[in-house]
N, C-alpha and C positions, 0 to 999 in steps of 0.2 A: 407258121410255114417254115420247111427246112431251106437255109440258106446254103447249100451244096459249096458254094465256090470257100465260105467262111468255114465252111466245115474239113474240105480238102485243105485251105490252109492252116490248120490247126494240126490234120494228120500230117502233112509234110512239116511243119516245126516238129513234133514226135518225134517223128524218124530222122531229122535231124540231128534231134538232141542225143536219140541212143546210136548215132553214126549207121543209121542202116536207109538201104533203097523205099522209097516209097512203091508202097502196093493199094493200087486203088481198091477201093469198096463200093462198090455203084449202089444206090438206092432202092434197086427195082431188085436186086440180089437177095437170097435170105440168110440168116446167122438161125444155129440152134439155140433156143434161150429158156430157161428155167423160168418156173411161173415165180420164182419167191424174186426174182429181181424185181418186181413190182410191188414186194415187201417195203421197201426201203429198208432191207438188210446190209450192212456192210460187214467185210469188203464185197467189192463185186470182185470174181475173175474173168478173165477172158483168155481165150487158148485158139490158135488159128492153124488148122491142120490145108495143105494144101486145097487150094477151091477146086470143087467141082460140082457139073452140070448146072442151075442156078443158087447155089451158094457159094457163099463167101469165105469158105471153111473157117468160119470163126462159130465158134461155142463160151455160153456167157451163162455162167451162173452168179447167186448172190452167200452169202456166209462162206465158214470154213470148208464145209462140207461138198464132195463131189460124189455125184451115185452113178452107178452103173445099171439103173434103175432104165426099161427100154423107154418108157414114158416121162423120164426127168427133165429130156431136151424137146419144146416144140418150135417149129419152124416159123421163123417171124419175118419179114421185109425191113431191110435196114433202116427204109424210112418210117419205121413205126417204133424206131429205139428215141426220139426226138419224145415221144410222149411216156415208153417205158422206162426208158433211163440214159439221159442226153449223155451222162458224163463220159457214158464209155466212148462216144463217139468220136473224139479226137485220139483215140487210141488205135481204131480201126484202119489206119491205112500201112498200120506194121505186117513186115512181110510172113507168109507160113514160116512157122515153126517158133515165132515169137509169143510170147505169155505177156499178161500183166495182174496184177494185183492192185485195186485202187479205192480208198477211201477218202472221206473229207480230209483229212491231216495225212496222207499216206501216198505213198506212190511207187512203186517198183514193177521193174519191165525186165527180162529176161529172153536169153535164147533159150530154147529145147530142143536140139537136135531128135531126139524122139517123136516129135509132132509129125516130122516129115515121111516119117517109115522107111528109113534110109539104115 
């Protein structure tokens, strides 16, 4: 069962830590997610372009590689990342235009003004 309130305090330590505003991620939201994140490829990324209509504007692949491929991303409910792949989830409540890169021994988070189409 996802624990919502243990999981928002996990995203707000995040955003915290990289000094930025916390952005929620509701549950019932969806993320674009790559079928190999169910590889257990590392790293995972994750890329969060402004939200809109019901998503989360977060896009989550796994390895190095990113495709432009129109099929590479499908639509998944945030709460179904607890059984796809829990780690990313304390990363999700960084605001658009925020990136991360994260593996077992690894961790880096970044802005990209580019995310936002600004």
């Amino acid at each position: 069962m996802l624990d919502e309130q243990s999981i928002e305090d996990q995203q707000k330590a995040i955003c915290r830590k990289y000094g930025v505003d916390f952005s929620t991620c509701s549950t019932d939201l969806k993320v674009g997610i790559a079928l190999n994140v169910r590889d257990g490829i590392q790293p995972i990324n994750g890329l969060r372009h402004p939200p809109k209509g019901d998503t989360t504007g977060w896009y989550l692949w796994a390895g190095e590689e990113w495709s432009d491929r129109d099929d590479f991303f499908k639509p998944l409910h945030v709460a179904h990342l607890t059984d796809w792949c829990p780690i990313v989830l304390p990363f999700l409540g960084l605001p658009a235009g925020w990136r991360f890169l994260i593996a077992s021994d690894h961790e880096d988070v970044w802005y990209d003004e580019a995310l936002l189409g600004v």
